[in-house]
C-alpha positions as CSV (number, residue, x, y, z in Angstrom):
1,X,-91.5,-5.1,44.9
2,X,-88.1,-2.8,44.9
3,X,-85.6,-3.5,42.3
4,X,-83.0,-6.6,42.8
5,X,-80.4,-4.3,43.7
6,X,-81.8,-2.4,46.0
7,X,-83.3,-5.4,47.6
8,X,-79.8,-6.3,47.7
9,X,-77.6,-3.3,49.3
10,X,-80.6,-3.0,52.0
11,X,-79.8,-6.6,53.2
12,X,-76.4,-5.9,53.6
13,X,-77.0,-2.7,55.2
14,X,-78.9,-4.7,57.6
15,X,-75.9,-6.4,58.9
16,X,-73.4,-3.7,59.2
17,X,-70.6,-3.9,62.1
18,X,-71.6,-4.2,65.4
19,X,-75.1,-4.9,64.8
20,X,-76.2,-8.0,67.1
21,X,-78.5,-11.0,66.0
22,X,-79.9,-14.2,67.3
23,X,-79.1,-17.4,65.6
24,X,-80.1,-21.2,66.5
25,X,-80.4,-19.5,70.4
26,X,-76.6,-17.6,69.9
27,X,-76.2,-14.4,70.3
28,X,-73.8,-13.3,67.4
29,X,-72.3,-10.0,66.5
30,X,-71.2,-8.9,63.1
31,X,-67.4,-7.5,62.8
32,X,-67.4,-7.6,59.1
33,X,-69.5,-7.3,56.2
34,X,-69.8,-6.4,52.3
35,X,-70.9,-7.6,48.9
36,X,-68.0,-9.8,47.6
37,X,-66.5,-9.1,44.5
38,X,-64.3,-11.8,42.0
39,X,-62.0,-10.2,39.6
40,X,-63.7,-11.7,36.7
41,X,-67.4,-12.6,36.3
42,X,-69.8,-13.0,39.0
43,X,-70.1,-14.9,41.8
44,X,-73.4,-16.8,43.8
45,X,-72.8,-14.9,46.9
46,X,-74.5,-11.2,47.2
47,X,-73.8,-10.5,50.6
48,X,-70.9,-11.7,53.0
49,X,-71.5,-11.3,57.2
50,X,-68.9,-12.4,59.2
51,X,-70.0,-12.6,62.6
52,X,-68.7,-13.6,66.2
53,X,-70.0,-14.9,69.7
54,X,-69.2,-13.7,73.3
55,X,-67.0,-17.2,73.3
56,X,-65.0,-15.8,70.2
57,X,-66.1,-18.5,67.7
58,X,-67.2,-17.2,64.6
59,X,-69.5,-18.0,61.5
60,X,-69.7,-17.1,57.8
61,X,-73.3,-16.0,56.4
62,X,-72.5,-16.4,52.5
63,X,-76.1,-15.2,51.3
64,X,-77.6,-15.5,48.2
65,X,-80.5,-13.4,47.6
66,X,-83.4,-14.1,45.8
67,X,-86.8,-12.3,45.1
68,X,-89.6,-14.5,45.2
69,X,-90.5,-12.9,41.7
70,X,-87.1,-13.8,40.0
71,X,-87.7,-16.5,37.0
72,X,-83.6,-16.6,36.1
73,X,-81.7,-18.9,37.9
74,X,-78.7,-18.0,35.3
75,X,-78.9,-16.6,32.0
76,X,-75.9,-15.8,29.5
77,X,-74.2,-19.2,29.8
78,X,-71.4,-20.3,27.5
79,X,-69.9,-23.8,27.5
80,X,-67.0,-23.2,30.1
81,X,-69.8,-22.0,32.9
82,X,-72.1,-25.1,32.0
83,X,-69.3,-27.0,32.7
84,X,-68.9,-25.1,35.9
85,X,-72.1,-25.8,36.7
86,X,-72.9,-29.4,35.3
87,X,-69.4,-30.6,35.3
88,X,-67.1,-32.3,32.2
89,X,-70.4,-33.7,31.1
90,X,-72.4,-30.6,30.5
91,X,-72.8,-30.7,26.2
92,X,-74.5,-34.3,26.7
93,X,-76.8,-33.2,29.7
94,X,-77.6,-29.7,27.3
95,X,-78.1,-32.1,24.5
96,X,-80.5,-34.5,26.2
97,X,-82.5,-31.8,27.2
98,X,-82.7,-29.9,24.1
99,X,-83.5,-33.1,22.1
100,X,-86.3,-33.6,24.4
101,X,-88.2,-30.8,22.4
102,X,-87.0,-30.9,18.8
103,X,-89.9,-30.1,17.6
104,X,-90.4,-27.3,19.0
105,X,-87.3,-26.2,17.2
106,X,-88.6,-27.3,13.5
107,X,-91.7,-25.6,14.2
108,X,-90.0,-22.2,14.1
109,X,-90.0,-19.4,11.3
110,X,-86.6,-19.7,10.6
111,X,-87.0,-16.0,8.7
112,X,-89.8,-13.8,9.5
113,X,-90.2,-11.6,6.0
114,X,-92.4,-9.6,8.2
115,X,-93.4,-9.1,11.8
116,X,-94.2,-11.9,13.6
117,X,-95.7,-11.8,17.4
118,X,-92.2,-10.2,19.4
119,X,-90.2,-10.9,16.2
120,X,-88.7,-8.0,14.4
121,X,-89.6,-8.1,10.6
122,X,-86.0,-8.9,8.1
123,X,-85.2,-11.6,11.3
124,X,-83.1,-14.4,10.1
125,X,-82.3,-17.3,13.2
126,X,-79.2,-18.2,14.0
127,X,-79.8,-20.4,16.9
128,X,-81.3,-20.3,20.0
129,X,-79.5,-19.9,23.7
130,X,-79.5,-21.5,26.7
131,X,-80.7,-20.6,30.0
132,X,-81.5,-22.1,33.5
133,X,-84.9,-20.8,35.1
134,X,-86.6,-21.9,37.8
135,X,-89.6,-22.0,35.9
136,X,-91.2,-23.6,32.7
137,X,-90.6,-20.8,30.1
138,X,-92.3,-21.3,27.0
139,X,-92.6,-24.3,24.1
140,X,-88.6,-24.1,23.8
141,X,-88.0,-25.0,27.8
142,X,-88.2,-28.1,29.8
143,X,-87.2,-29.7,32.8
144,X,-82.9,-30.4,33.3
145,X,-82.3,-33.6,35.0
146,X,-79.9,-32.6,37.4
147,X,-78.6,-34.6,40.3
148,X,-78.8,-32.9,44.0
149,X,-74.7,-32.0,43.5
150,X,-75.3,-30.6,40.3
151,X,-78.4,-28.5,41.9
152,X,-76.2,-27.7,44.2
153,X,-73.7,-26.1,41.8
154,X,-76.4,-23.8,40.1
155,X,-77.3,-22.2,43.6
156,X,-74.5,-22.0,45.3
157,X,-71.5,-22.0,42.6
158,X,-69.6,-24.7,44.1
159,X,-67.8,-25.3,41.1
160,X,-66.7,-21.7,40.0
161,X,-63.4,-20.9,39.0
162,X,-61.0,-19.7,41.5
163,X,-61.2,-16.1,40.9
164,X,-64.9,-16.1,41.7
165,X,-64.7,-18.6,44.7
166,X,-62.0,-16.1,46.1
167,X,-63.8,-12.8,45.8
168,X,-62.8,-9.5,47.4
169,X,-64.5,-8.1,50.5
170,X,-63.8,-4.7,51.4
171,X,-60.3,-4.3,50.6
172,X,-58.9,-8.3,51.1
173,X,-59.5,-11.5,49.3
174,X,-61.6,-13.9,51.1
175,X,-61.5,-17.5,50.7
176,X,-64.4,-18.7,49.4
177,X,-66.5,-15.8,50.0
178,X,-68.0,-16.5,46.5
179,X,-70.1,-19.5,47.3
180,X,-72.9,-19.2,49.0
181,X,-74.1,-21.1,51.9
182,X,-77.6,-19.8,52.7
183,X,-80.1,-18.3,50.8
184,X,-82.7,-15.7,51.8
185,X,-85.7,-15.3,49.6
186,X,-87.6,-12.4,50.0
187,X,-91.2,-10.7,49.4
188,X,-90.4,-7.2,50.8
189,X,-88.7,-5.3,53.5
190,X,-87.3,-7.5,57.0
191,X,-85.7,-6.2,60.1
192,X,-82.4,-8.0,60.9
193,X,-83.6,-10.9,62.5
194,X,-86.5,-12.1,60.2
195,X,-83.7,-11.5,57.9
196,X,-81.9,-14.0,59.9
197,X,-84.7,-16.2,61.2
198,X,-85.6,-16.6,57.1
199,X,-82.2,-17.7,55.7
200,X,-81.8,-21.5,55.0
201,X,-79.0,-24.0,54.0
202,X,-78.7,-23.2,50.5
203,X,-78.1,-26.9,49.9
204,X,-81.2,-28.0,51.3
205,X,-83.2,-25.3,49.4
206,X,-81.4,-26.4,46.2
207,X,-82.2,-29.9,46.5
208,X,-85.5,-29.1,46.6
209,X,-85.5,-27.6,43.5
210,X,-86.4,-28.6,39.9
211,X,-84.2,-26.5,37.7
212,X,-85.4,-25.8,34.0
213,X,-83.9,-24.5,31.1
214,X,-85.3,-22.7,28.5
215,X,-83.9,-21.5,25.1
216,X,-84.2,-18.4,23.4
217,X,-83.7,-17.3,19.2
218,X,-81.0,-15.0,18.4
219,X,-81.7,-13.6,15.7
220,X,-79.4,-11.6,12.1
221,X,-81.4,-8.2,12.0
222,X,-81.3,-7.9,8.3
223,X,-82.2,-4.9,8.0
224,X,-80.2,-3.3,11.1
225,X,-77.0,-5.4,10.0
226,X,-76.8,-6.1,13.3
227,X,-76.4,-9.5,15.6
228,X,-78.4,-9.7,19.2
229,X,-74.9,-10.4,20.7
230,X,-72.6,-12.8,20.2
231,X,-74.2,-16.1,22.5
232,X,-73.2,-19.6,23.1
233,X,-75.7,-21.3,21.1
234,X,-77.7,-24.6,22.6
235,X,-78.8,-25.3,19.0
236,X,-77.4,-23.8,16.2
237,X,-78.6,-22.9,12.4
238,X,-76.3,-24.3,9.7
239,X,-76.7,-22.2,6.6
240,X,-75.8,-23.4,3.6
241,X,-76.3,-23.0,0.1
242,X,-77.1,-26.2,-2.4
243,X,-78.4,-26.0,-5.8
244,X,-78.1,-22.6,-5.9
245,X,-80.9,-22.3,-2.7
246,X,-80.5,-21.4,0.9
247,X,-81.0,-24.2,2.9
248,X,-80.6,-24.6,6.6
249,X,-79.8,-27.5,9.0
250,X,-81.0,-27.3,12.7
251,X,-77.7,-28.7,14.5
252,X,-77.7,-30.2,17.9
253,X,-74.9,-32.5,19.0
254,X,-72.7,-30.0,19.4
255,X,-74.3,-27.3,22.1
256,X,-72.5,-24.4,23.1
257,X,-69.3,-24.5,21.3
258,X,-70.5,-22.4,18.5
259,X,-71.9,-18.6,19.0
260,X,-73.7,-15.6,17.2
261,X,-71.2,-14.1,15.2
262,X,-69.8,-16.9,14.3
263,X,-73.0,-18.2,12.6
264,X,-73.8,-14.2,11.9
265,X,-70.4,-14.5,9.8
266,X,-71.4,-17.2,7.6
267,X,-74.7,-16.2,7.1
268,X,-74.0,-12.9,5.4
269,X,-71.3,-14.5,3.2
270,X,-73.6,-16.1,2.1
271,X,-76.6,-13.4,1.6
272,X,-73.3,-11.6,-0.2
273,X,-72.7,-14.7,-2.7
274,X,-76.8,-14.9,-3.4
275,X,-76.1,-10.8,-4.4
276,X,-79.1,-10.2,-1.7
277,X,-78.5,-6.8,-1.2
278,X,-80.7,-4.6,0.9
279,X,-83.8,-6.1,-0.7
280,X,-85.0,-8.8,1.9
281,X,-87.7,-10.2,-0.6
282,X,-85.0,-11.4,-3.4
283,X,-84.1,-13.8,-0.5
284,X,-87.3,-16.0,-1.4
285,X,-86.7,-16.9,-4.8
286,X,-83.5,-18.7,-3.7
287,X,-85.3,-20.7,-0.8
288,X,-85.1,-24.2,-0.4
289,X,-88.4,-26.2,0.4
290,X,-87.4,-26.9,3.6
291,X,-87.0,-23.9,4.8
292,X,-89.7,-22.6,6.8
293,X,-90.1,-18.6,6.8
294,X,-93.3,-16.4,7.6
295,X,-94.7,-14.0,5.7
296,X,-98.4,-11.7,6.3
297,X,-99.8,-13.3,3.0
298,X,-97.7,-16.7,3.0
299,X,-97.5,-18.7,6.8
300,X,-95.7,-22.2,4.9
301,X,-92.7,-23.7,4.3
302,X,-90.6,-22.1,1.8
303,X,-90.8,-23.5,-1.5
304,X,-87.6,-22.4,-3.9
305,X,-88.8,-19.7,-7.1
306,X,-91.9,-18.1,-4.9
């Protein structure tokens, strides 16, 4: 299957000016088209087709484009896009869900001394992200209890801000041109009509949804020095130190409003105040019991002087 984008720019050049189509026994043809493009962010809308009858009356095709491969429904979401998405109410609907599968979470190697299945050895947690998929991902991912207007919002961005609502086509601002308001999903390569004769109500194909979320460890690279970005944080990792050991708290009640570098920040304070310099092992002796950490010849919980 072809890349996303050029999946993408061979729909629209599908529907280029003039070209004719028939739609619920119309005959339409297009007089403008383009991918829209909102000053800040993106937008749910991948190709824009303004298109007319003989009568004059004309319709907006606001597609969304989907391969029938594609897991991610949205990745990289911070806490003003969930609430976008799931409205005022989005930290308690992230919190249910992510509750859902605590243990999941205390299962986790918290500090992987050495290389553990995709983990980089010297990894230290600092929390996991959160995602929407479409589907189950994984031990950290469930299913988001969404209503159909929330669905709604994930596929077709009803809720975005302005400036990606109002997105630029060509060389003018088109109201609204950011939402979408069909959705083609597509296996391979479609002349203009099955194009057409394949799009449906993006409404009714997100109702019919069940949208999952799934959460993913960023991680300190201790020996790098070096964050994996700085990400909203569904749960984060609240390191502390007590009785001279590192402990850590697994924090959920508060999702999204902390991220990476802030976490990263307090970490290596306190790695600095420990006098852990570039010698990872040191970190053990100063281990609190509960602190669970995986090592080639030592797969338990931490226990403070090892």
């Amino acid at each position: 299957m072809p890349k996303f984008g050029d999946t993408e720019r061979y729909v629209l050049g599908l529907f280029s000016i003039g070209k004719t189509f028939s739609f619920r026994g119309e005959e339409y043809t297009v007089i403008h088209s383009g991918k829209p493009r909102p000053t800040k962010g993106e937008c749910k809308t991948d190709v824009y087709v303004l298109a007319s009858k003989n009568k004059g009356e004309r319709i907006e095709f606001k597609i969304s484009v989907k391969q029938s491969n594609a897991d991610f429904v949205e990745n990289k979401i911070e806490l003003p896009r969930a609430k976008e998405i799931l409205g005022e109410d989005a930290q308690n609907i992230i919190r249910n869900s992510v509750e859902e599968i605590k243990d999941a979470f205390a299962r986790d190697y918290l500090i992987c001394f050495d290389k553990y299945k995709r983990t980089d050895p010297g990894s230290i947690k600092l929390g996991w992200r959160f995602e929407f998929v479409n589907v189950n991902n994984g031990e950290k991912s469930g299913l988001i209890k969404l209503s159909d207007i929330q669905k709604v919002g994930v596929y077709a961005g009803t809720n975005l801000s302005l400036e990606k609502k109002n997105c630029i086509v060509g060389d003018a601002v088109v109201p609204n041109s950011g939402i979408a308001n069909y959705i083609l999903v597509t296996e391979g390569i479609l002349t203009l009509q099955e194009c057409v004769d394949k799009l449906m109500p993006i409404e009714d194909y997100a109702k019919r949804q069940n949208v999952y979320f799934a959460c993913k460890a960023l991680n300190y690279q201790f020996f790098r020095k070096k964050c994996e970005g700085n990400r909203g944080l569904a749960v984060y990792v609240n390191w502390s130190i007590k009785g001279g050991n590192l402990c850590a708290e697994l924090v959920y009640d508060d999702p999204l409003s902390h991220k990476g570098f802030e976490i990263r920040d307090n970490l290596m304070s306190i790695l600095e105040r420990l006098n852990i310099g570039n010698n990872l092992d040191e970190l053990k002796k100063y281990l609190d019991k509960g602190v669970k950490f995986y090592t080639k010849k030592l797969d338990v919980y931490g226990e403070g002087g090892i």
